[in-house]
N, C-alpha and C positions, 0 to 999 in steps of 0.2 A: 595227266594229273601232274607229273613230274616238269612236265614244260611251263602249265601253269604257275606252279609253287615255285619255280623260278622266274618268271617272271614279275612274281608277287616282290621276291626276293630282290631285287634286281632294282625295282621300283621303289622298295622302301629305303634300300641304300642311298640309292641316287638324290632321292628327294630329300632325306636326313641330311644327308651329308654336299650334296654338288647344290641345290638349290635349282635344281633344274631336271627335266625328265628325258628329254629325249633332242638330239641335234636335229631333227627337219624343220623342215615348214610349216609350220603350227596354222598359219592362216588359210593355206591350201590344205591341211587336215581340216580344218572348221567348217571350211566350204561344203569340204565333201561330205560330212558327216551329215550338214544340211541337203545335202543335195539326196543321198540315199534315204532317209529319212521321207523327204517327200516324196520320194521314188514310190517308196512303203503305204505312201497317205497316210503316215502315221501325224499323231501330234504330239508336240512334245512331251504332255503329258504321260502318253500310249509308251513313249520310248523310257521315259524317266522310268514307269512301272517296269520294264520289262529289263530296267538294267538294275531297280532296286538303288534309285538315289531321288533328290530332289528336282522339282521339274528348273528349278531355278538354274541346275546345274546345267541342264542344256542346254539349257538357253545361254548361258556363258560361254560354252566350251562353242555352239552356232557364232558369237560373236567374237570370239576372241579373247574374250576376256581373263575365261582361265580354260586352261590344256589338261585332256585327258593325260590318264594316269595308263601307267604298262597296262596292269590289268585293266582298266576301263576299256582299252585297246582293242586286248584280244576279246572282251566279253561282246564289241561291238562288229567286233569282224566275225564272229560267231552267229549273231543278231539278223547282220545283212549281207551273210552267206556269201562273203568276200575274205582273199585271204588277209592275213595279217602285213603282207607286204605291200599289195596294193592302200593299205590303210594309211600305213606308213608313208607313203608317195604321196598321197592324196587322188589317188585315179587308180581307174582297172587296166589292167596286164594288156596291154595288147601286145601285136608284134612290132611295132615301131618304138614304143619306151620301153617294153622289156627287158631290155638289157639296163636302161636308165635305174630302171629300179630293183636291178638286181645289186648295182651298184648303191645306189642309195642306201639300201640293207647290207648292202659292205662295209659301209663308210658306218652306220648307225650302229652296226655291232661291233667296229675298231673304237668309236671313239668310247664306246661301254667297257669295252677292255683296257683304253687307257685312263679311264675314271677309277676303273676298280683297281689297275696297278697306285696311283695315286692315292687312292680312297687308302688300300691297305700300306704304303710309306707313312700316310698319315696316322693311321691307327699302332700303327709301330714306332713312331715318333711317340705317341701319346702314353704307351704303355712303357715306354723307356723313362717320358718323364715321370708317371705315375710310379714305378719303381722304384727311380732313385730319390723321388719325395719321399717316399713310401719309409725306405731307409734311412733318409736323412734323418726324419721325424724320430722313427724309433731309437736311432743312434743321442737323439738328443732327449727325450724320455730317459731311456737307460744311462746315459751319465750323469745329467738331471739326479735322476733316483736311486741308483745304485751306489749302496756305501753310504746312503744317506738320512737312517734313521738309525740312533744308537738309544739303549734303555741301561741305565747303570744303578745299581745298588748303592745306598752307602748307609755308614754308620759313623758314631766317633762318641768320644765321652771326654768327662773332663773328672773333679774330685770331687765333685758331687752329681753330675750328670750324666744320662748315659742316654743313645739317641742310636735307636735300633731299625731295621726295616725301611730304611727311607728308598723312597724310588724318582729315577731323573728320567725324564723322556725327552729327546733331542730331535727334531726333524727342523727341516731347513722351511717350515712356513707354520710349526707351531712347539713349542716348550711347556713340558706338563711335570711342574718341581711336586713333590709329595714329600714331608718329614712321618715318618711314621710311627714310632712308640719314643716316648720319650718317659724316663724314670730316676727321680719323682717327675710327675706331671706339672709342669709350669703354668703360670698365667698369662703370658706373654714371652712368647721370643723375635727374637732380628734375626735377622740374614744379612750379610755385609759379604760382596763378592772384590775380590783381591786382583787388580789385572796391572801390573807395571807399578808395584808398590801403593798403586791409587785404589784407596776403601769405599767403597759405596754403598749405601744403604738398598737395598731392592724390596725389603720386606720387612715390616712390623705386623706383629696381630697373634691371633691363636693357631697353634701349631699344629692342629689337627685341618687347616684350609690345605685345598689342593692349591698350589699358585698355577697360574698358565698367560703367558704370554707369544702374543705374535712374531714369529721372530724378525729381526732386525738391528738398526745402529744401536738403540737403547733397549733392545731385550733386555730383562732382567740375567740371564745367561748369554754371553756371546757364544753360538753354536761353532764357528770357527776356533777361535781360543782356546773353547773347553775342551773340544776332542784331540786338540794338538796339545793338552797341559799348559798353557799358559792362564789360565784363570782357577782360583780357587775360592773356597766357597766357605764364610765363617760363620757360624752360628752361636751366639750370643743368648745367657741367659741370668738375669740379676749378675749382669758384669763378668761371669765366666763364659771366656770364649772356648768353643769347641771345632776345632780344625775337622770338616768331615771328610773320611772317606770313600772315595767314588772306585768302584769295579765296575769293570765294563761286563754285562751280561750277554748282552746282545746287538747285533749289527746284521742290516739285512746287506750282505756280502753272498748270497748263495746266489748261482746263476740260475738253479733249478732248483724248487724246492720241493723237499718230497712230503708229502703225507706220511704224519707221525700220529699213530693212533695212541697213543697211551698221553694221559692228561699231565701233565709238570705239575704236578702236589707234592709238596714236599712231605716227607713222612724222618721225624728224627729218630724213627727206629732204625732205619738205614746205617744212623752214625753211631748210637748210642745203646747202653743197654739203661733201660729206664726201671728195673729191677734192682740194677748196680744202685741208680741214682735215689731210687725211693727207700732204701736200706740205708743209705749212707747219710741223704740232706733230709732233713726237715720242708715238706712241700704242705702249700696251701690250697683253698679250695680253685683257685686260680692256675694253678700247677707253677708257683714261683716255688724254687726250691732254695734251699741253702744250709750251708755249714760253717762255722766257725775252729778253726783249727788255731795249733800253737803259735803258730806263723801266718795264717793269712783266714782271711775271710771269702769264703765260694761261696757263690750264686748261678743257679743254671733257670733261663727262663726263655721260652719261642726260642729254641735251636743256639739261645748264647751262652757261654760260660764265661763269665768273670771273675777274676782273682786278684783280692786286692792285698797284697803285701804291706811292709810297712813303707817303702819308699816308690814298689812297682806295681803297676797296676795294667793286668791283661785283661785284655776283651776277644773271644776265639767266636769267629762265627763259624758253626759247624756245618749248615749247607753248603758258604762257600768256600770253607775250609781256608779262612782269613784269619790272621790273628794279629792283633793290637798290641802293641808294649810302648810304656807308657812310664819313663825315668821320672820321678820328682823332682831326685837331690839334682839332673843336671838337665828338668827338661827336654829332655831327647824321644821324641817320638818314633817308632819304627811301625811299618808294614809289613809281614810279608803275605804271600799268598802258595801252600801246601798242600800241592797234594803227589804223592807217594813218595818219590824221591826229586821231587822237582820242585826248587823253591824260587819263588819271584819278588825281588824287591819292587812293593809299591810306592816304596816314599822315596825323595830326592836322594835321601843315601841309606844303605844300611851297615852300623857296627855291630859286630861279635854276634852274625847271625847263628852261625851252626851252638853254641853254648848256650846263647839263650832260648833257640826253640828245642833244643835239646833238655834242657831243664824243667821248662815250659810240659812237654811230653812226656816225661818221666815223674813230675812233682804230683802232677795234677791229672793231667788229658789220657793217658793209660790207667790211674789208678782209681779215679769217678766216673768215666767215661768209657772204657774200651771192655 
């Protein structure tokens, strides 16, 4: 059984791979295969049944036409109770070729040994190429993709607008812009993106549309630009412009990502105490809350608290711990970004950061909030 299933083995390589079955003489096998055959009285047909093929096929392999297979070999040296080397040879053993066809079978099982050293260079050529494909390819995927989808937050107000919740999606074959609360609710706003002094318009309509574009030369966002800060993003509403700003939330930068079971909802019981807040402002059926003080007017509404002085004007967003300041008398915008003792300038510069988010903290953000 083992001899067979190597030979089976043997046969299918060779034929896959060399295009060819065996080095003898195929037409002194043909003969002979004719010759025992009518030894037998068999007919072709008699022999096709008894090897379980087409009778076509003997009659091929009688002419030449096409050559038994390893196993057809031995099934037929079996058949007509000859060995498998005389089969080989094309003639029975005697003592004068004897030795010819011991050779022959010398030579027949060298040159299958040196097919098969070949065969496997070959297949180890093939798996060295498939490998380093293999590698290329993912190597070019993962730089391709990695680093290469950012999701940013923004917000921004002006002295009568305020524009909350907006979300920016960046990949490098699609852009998905979202403004998302804006108060009071406009009838139309613009979008005018700022890149080397030059204004463009990208957007007119209602502010509640998602925008999305393909990215490219004329994206409405240059995905390059953006994430290196060279392009900013203006939003226009009856002639007041609103500088927005962009936090970065997300970037797929993990090399392995793990399964995070717990859902990202924001809950502003985290930051706030809303017992503090519902004693102290005036809220509605909406949960928009507010206060009027000697000095400023507070509003807290979806995780924002605004405080509008008479010259300054804050916007804190408490999920992501951002806060807004906003000069009239000299125009001066700041960002920063706060959390515990670590503070981040997000605008091109910041002055008199530690006083004024110290003020900021102690007026307001501990005395309504904490």
């Amino acid at each position: 059984m083992q001899v067979r299933l190597t030979f089976y083995f043997l046969n299918f390589v060779i034929v896959l791979f060399m295009k060819e079955v065996l080095v003898v003489d195929y037409v002194k096998i043909s003969e002979f295969i004719k010759k025992l055959r009518k030894e037998k009285k068999w007919s072709q047909e008699q022999l096709a049944s008894k090897l379980f093929v087409d009778t076509s096929t003997i009659n091929r392999w009688e002419k030449g036409k096409r050559y038994p297979r390893l196993d057809d070999l031995y099934k037929l040296s079996e058949i007509f109770d000859i060995s498998l080397n005389e089969l080989l040879i094309g003639e029975r053993i005697t003592k004068e070729n004897k030795t010819q066809i011991r050779m022959s079978l010398y030579k027949y099982l060298k040159s299958i040994i040196k097919k098969m050293n070949k065969l496997k260079i070959i297949l180890l050529i093939l798996s060295l190429i498939l490998i380093i494909t293999f590698i290329l390819l993912a190597s070019i995927y993962f730089l391709e993709n990695y680093n290469s989808i950012y999701v940013y937050k923004f917000f921004g107000s002006s002295a009568t607008y305020k524009v909350e919740n907006g979300l920016l999606i960046l990949s490098k074959n699609k852009i998905y812009f979202q403004i998302g609360d804006i108060n009071p609710i406009p009838q139309k706003i613009s979008i005018y993106r700022i890149f080397n002094d030059e204004r463009k318009l990208i957007y007119q309509g209602n502010y509640q549309n998602i925008i999305s574009d393909n990215y490219g030369y004329n994206a409405l966002i240059s995905y390059k630009d953006f994430i290196h800060n060279k392009q900013s993003i203006i939003l226009e509403i009856n002639n007041e412009e609103i500088k927005l700003n962009f936090v970065k939330d997300f970037v797929n930068n993990d090399f392995i990502n793990f399964e995070d079971k717990n859902i990202g909802v924001y809950s502003p019981e985290d930051d706030i105490d809303e017992i503090k807040i519902q004693k102290a402002f005036v809220c509605d059926e909406q949960e928009n809350c507010s206060l009027d003080t000697s000095d400023a007017h507070i509003s807290y509404s979806v995780g924002i608290l605004s405080v509008m002085e008479k010259d300054i004007l804050y916007n804190y967003d408490i999920q992501n711990h951002i806060l807004n300041y906003f000069d009239f008398r000299t125009n001066q915008e700041y960002i920063w970004k706060i959390e515990n003792k670590d503070i981040v300038c997000l605008s091109d510069k910041c002055v008199d950061t530690q006083n004024i988010i110290n003020q900021f903290q102690q007026k307001y953000l501990n005395q309504y909030l904490k």
